[in-house]
C-alpha positions as CSV (number, residue, x, y, z in Angstrom):
1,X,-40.0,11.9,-64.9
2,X,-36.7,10.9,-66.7
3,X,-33.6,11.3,-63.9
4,X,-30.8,10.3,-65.8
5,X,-30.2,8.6,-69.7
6,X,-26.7,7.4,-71.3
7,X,-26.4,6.8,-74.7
8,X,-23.8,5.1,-76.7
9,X,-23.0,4.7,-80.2
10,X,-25.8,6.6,-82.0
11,X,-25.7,9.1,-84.6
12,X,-22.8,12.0,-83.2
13,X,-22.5,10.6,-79.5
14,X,-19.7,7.6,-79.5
15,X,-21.0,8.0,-75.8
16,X,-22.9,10.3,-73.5
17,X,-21.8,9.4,-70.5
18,X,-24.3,9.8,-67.7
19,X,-26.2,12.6,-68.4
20,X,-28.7,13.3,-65.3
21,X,-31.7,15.4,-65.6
22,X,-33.7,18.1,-64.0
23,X,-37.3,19.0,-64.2
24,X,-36.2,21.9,-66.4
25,X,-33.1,21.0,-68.3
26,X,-31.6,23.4,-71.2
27,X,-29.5,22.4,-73.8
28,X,-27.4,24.7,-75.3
29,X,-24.9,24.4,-78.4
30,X,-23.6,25.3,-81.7
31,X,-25.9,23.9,-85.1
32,X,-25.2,20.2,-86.0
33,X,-23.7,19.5,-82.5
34,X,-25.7,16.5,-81.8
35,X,-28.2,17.9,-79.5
36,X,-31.2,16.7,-81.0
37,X,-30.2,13.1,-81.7
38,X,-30.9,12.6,-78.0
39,X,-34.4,13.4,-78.4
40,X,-34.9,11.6,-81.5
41,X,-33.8,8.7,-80.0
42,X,-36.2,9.1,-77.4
43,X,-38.8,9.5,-80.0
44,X,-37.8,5.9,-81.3
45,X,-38.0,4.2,-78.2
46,X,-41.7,5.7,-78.2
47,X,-42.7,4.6,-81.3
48,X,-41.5,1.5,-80.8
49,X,-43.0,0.7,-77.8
50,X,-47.0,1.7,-79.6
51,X,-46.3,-0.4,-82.6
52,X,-48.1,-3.1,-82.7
53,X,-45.3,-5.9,-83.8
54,X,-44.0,-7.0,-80.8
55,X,-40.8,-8.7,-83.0
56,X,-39.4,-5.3,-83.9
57,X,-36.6,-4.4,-81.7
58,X,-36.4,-0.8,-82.8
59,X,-39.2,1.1,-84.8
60,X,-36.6,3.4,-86.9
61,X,-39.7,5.1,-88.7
62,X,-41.2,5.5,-91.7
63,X,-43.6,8.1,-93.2
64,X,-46.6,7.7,-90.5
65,X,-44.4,7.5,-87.8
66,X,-43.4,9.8,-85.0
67,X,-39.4,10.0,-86.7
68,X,-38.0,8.7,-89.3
69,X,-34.5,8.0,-88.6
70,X,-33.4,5.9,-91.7
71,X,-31.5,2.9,-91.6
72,X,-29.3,1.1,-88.6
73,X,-26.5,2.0,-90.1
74,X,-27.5,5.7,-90.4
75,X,-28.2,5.7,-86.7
76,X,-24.9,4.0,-85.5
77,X,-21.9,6.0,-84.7
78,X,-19.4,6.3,-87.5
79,X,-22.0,4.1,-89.8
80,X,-20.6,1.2,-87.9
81,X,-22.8,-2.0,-88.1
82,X,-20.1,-3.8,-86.1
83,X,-20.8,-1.7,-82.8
84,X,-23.9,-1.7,-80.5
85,X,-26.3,0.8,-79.8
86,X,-26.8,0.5,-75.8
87,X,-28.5,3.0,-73.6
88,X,-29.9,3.3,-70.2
89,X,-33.1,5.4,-68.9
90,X,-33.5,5.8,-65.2
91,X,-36.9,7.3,-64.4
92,X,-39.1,8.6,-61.0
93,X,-42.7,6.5,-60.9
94,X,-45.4,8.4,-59.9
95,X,-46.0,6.0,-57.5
96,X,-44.1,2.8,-55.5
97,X,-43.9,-0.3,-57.4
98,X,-43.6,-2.9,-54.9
99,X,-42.6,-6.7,-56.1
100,X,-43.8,-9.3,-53.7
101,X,-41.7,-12.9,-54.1
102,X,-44.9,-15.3,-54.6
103,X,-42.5,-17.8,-53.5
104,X,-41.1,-17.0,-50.4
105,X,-43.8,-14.2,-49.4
106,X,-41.3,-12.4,-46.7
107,X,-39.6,-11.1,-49.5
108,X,-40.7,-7.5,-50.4
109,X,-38.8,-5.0,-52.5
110,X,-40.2,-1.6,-53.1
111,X,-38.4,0.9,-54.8
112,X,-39.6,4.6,-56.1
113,X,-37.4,4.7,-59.7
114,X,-36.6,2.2,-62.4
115,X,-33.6,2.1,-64.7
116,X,-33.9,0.1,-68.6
117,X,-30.4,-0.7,-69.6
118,X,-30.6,-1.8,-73.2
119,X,-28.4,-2.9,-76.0
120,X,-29.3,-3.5,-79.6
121,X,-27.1,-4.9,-82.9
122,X,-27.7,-5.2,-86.5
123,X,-28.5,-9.1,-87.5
124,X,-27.7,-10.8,-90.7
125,X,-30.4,-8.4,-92.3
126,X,-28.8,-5.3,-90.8
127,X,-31.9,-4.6,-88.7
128,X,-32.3,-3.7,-85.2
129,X,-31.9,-7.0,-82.8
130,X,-32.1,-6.9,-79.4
131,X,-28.9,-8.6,-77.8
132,X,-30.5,-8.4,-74.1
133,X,-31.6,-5.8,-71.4
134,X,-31.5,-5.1,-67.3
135,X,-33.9,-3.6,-64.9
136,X,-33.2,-1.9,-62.0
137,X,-35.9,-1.5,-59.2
138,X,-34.2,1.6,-57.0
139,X,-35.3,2.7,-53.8
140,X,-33.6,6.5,-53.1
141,X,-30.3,5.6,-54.4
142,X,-30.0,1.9,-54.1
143,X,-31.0,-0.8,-56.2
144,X,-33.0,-3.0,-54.7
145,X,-33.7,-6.0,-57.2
146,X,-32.0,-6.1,-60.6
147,X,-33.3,-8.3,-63.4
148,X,-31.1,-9.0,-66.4
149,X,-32.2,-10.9,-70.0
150,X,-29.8,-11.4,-72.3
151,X,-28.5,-13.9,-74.7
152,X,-25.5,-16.6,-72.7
153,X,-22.6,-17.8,-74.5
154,X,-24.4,-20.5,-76.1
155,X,-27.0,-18.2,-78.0
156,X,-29.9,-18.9,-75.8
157,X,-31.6,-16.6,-73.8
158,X,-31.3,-16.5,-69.6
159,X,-33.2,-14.4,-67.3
160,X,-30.7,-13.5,-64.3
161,X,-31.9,-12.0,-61.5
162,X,-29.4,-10.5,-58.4
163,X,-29.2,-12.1,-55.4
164,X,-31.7,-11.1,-53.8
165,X,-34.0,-12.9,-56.0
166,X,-34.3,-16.5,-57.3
167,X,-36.9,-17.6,-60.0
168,X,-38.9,-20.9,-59.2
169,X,-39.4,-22.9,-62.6
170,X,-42.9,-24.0,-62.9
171,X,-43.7,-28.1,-62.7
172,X,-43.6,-29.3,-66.7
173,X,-42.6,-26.0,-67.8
174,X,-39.4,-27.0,-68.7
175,X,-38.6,-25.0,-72.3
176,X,-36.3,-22.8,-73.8
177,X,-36.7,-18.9,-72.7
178,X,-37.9,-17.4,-76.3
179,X,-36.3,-13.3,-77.5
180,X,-37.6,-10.6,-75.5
181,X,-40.2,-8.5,-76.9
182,X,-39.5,-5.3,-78.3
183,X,-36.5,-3.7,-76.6
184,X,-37.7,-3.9,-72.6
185,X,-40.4,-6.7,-72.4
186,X,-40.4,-10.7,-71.2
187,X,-41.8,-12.5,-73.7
188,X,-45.1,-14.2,-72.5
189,X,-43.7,-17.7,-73.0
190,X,-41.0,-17.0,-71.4
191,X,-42.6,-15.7,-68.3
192,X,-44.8,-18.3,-67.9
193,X,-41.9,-20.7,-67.2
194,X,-42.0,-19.5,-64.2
195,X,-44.1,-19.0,-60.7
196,X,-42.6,-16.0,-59.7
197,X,-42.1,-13.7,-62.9
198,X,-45.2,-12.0,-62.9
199,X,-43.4,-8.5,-61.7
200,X,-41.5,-7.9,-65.0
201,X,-44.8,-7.8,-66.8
202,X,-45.4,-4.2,-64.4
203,X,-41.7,-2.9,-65.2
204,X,-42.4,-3.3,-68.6
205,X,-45.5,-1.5,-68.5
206,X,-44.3,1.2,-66.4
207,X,-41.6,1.7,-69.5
208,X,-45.0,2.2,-71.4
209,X,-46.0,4.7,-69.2
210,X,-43.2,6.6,-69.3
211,X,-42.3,6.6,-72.7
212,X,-45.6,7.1,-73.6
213,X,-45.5,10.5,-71.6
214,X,-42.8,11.9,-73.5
215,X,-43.7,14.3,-76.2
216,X,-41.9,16.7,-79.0
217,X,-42.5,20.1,-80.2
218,X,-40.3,21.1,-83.2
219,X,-38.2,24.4,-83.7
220,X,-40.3,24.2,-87.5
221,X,-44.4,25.3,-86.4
222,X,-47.4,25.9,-88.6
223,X,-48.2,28.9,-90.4
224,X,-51.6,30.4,-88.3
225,X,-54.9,30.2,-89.9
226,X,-57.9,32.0,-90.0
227,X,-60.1,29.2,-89.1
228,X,-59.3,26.2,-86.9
229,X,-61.9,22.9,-87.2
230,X,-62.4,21.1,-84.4
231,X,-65.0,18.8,-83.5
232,X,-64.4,18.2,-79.9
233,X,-61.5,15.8,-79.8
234,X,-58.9,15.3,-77.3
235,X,-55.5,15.6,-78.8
236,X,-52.4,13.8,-77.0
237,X,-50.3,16.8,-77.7
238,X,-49.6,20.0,-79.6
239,X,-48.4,18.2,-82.5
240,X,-44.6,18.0,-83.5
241,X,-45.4,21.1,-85.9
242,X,-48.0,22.9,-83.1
243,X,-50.7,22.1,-85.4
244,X,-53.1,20.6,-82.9
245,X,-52.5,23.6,-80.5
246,X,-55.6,25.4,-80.8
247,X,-58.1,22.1,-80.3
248,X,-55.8,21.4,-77.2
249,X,-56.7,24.9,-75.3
250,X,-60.4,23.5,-76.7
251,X,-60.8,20.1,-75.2
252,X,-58.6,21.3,-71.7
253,X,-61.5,24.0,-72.0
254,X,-63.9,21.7,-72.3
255,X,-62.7,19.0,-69.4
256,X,-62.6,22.3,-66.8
257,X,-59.1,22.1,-66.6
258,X,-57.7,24.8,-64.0
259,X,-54.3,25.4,-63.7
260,X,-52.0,27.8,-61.2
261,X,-48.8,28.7,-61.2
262,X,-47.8,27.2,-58.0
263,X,-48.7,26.1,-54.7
264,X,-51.6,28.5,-53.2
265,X,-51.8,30.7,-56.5
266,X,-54.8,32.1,-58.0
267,X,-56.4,29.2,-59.9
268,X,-57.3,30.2,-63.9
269,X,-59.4,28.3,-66.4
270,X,-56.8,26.2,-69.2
271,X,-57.5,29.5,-71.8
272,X,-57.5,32.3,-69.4
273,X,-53.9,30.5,-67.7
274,X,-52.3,30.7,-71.2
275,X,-53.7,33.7,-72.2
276,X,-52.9,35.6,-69.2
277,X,-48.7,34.3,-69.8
278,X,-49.1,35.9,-73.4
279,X,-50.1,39.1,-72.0
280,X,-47.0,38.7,-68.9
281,X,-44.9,38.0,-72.1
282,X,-46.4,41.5,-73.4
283,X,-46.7,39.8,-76.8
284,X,-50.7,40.4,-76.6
285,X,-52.9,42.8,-74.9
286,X,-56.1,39.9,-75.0
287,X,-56.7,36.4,-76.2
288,X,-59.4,34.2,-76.8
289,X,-60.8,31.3,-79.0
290,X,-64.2,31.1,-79.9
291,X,-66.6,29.7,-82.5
292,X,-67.1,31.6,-85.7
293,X,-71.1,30.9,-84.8
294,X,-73.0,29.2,-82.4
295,X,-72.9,25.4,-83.2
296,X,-70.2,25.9,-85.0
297,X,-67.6,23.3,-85.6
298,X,-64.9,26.2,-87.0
299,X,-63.1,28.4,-84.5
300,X,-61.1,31.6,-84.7
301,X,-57.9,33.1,-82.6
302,X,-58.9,36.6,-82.3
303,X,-56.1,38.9,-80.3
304,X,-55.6,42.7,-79.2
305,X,-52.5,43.8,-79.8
306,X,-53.1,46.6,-77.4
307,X,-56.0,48.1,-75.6
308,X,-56.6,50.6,-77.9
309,X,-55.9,48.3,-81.3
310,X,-59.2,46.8,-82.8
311,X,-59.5,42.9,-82.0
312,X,-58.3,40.7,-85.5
313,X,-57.3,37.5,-86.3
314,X,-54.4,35.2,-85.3
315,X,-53.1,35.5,-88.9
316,X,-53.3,39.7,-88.9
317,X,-50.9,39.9,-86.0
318,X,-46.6,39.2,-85.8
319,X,-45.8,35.9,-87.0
320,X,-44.5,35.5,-83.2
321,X,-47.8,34.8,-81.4
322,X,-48.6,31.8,-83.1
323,X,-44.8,30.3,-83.3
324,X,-44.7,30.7,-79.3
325,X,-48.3,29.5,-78.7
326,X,-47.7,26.0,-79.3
327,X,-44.6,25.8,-76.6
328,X,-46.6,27.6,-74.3
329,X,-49.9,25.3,-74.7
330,X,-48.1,22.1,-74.5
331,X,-45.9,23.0,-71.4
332,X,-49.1,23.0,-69.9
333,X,-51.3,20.9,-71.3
334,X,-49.6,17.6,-71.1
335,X,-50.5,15.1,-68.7
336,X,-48.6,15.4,-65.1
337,X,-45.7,13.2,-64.6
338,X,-44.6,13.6,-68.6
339,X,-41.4,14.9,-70.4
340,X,-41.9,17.0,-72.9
341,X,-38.4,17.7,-75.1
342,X,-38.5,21.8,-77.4
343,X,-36.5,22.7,-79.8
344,X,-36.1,26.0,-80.0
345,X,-39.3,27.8,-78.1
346,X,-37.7,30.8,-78.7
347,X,-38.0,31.0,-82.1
348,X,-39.3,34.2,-83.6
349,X,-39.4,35.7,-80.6
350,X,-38.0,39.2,-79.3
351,X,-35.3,39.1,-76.6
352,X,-37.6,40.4,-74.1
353,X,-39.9,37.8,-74.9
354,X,-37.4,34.9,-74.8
355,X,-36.5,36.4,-71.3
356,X,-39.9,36.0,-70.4
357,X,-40.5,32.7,-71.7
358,X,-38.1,31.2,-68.8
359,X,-40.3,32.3,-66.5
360,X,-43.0,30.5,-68.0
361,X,-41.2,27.4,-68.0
362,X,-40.0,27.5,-64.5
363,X,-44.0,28.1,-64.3
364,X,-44.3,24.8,-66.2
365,X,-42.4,22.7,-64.0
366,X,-44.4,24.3,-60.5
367,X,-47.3,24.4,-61.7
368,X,-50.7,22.4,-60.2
369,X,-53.7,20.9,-61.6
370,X,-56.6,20.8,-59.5
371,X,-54.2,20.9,-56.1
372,X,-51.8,18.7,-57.1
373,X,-48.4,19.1,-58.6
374,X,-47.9,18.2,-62.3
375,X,-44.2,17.1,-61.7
376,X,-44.0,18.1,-65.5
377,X,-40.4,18.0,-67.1
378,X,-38.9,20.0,-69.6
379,X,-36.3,19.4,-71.9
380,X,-35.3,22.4,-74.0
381,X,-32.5,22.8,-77.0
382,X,-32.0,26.3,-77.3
383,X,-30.0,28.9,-78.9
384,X,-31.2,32.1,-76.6
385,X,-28.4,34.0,-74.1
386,X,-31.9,36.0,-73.1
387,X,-33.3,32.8,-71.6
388,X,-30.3,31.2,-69.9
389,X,-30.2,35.0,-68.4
390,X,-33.5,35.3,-67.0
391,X,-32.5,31.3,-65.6
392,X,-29.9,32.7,-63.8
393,X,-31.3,35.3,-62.4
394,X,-34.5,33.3,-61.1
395,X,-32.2,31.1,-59.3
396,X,-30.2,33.8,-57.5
397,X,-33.6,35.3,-56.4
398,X,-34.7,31.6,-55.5
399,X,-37.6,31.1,-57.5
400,X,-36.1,27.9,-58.8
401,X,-33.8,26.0,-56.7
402,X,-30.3,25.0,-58.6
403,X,-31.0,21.7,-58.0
404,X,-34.4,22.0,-60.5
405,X,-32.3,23.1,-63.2
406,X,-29.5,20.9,-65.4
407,X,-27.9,23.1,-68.2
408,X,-25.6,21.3,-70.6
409,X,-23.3,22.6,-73.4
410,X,-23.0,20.3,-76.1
411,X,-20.4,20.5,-79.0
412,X,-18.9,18.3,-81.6
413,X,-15.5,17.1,-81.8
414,X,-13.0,14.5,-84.2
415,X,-14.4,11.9,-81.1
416,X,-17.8,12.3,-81.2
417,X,-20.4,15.1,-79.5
418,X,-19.4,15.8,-76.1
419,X,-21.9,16.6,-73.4
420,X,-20.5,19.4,-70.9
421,X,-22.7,19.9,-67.7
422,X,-22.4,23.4,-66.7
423,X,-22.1,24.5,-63.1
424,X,-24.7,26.7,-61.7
425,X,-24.5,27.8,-58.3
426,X,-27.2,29.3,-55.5
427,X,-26.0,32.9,-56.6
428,X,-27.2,31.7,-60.6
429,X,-23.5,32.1,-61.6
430,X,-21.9,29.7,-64.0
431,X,-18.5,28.6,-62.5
432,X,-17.1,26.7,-65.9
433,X,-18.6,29.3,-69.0
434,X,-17.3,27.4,-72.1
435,X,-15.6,29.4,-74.7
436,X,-17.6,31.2,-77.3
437,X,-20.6,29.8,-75.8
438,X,-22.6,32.7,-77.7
439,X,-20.3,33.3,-79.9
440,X,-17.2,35.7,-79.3
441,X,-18.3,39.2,-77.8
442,X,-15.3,40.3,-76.0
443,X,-13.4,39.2,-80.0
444,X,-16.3,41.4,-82.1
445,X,-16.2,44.3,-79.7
446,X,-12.2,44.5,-79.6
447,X,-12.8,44.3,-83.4
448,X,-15.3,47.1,-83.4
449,X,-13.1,49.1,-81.4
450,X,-10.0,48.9,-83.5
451,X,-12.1,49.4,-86.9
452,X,-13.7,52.5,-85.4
453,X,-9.9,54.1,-84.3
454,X,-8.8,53.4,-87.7
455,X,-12.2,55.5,-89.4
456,X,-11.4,58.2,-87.0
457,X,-7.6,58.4,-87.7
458,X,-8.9,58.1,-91.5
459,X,-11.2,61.5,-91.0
460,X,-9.1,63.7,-88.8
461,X,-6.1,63.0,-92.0
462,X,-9.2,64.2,-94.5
């Protein structure tokens, strides 16, 4: 689970500043503020870390790729090839890493977090280069062992570790350090320089982990369908468009998946659990996907709208159902200890329903699997006054603790998108409410007011 990320110099942000995170975080602003560059970078660093050429700093995309985010120079602040683009992740592990010193074996450091400080330039070809990066093994607070790689004023590459740490060079290994791989990784060559830098080969696959865990849903969903094929695949996700929803309620069907909605809660089958949320939601009155035939590779989404409405087709029923599905799926259905970053999962939907949807992500983020928590995060961009709302008011009646939820603001100005952490307090109130957050009520209703005097004046002169 991401804790805290800073970004500098990409797309609207000149700089982030540190920008920590909460199980369920919700990002609110105006359109073209810069709140989805955050995620797309993310997105990046994902992509990057599956390809397969290790050289490749930064995977900006292309056609088959997760994103597509153009050039360098469209990524870079102000189009600037001069500046760096530098960020820093900070992340919970699942589990304690601990690093043992092969050399001097008394020396143990165990920590419970990471942080990946990164910075990247263009090179003579204007491509992503990695100019060096820094671990961080934290325990609680405090950092514990820091490792840094990064080029030295002579253009070669050192591997500096604090002082609580010193690397042992290996008899006859005495060659240059070689680039890093990728934006977080030691190369191999490098590595085997030494006795004792064996550990940085588990940070970097721990970044794998947890950039492998992150996941997007779109605010732009498929169209439903009549029929849905699936031959009894496992999908990672939904889908960036939620077009894989309907083979993930399959396969978690399939593995037994049970879910609840928190510690001691009744325990539902994967279909019944999201089901029973679109009926809480009072979109549906029934759900369920099933096989146009026995042995049948097609499948249908049948729904009652009500229990006195005849059972029909996905397709036959508000465009609604199917635009919410996918949000609700995948806040469930990813694997525990992942980030999953929405756009908009309020789309289409009824106020009511977008009040409702809240709950279901708070139910996201305390849910468990099998008796274990999923320590699932979300990160949500979204547009709905209905949903920050029903936040509020969850908190107040301490179903969510203040200190599970980060809401930001996010707006653009001449210096760059700005990041504005708003304060929410045990009672759900907001103590710094930006101005014409949703837009200005008290300014339309004063205007309504005055229009209305003048139509009345206007009739009692008829």
């Amino acid at each position: 689970m991401l804790t805290s990320l800073r970004i500098q110099n990409f797309k609207a942000w000149k700089d982030t500043g540190d920008v920590p995170l909460a199980p369920l975080t919700v990002i609110f602003g105006s359109n073209s503020a810069g709140k989805s560059s955050i995620g797309h970078l993310l997105l990046a660093l994902k992509q990057t870390a599956l390809a397969t050429d290790r050289k490749r700093a930064l995977h900006l995309g292309d056609t088959n790729s997760l994103i597509d985010l153009g050039t360098l120079s469209d990524c870079l602040f102000g189009h600037d090839l001069n500046s760096s683009l530098d960020f820093e992740l900070k992340w919970r592990l699942p589990k304690t890493l601990t690093v043992r010193d092969l050399h001097e074996r008394s020396n143990i450091y165990s920590g419970n977090a990471l942080s990946l400080k990164a910075s990247l330039k263009a090179d003579k070809k204007d491509q992503p280069a990695i100019q060096g990066f820094e671990y961080s093994l934290i325990n609680g607070e405090k950092s514990v062992l820091d490792i840094e790689h990064k080029l030295n004023g002579g253009g070669k590459w050192a591997l500096n570790p604090s002082d609580a740490y010193r690397f042992v060079q290996a008899v006859g290994r005495n060659w240059p350090l070689t680039e890093p791989e990728k934006f977080y990784r030691v190369s191999e060559t490098s590595l085997s320089r030494y006795q004792n830098a064996g550990f940085l080969t588990d940070f970097a696959l721990e970044t794998e982990r947890m950039l492998a865990g992150i996941s997007y849903l779109g605010p732009l969903r498929n169209h439903p369908q009549r029929i849905y094929q699936w031959s009894g695949d496992t999908p990672e996700d939904v889908g960036q468009r939620g077009e894989s929803a309907v083979a993930a309620i399959l396969a978690a069907q399939q593995d037994g998946r049970k879910l609840n909605r928190g510690w001691k809660r009744p325990t539902k089958s994967f279909a019944e659990f999201v089901a029973q949320w679109l009926i809480d939601m009072n979109v549906i009155h029934s759900f369920e996907v099933k096989p146009v035939a026995k042995g049948r590779k097609e499948f249908e989404v049948l729904i009652r709208t009500n229990a006195w409405s005849p059972e029909v087709k996905i397709t036959d029923v508000g465009f609604g159902v199917s635009q919410v599905l996918p949000a609700l799926v995948q806040a469930f259905y990813c694997p525990p200890n992942s980030t999953v970053w929405m756009e908009q999962p309020e789309i289409h939907l009824h106020p009511q329903v977008q009040s409702v949807l809240a709950d279901v992500l708070i139910s996201a983020v305390q849910a468990y699997q099998d008796g274990t928590a999923r320590n699932v995060q979300l990160i949500v961009e979204s547009h709905s006054e209905h949903f920050l709302t029903r936040l509020q008011r969850r908190i107040a009646e301490e179903v969510i603790k203040p200190s599970e939820v980060a809401v930001y603001f996010c707006e653009n100005t001449k210096g760059g998108a700005v990041l504005k952490a708003l304060d929410l307090n045990l009672f759900g109130e907001i103590g710094n409410w930006p101005i014409d957050f949703f837009g200005d009520q008290m300014g339309d209703m004063s205007a309504r007011t005055i229009a209305a005097q003048r139509l009345k004046l206007r009739g009692a002169r008829a």
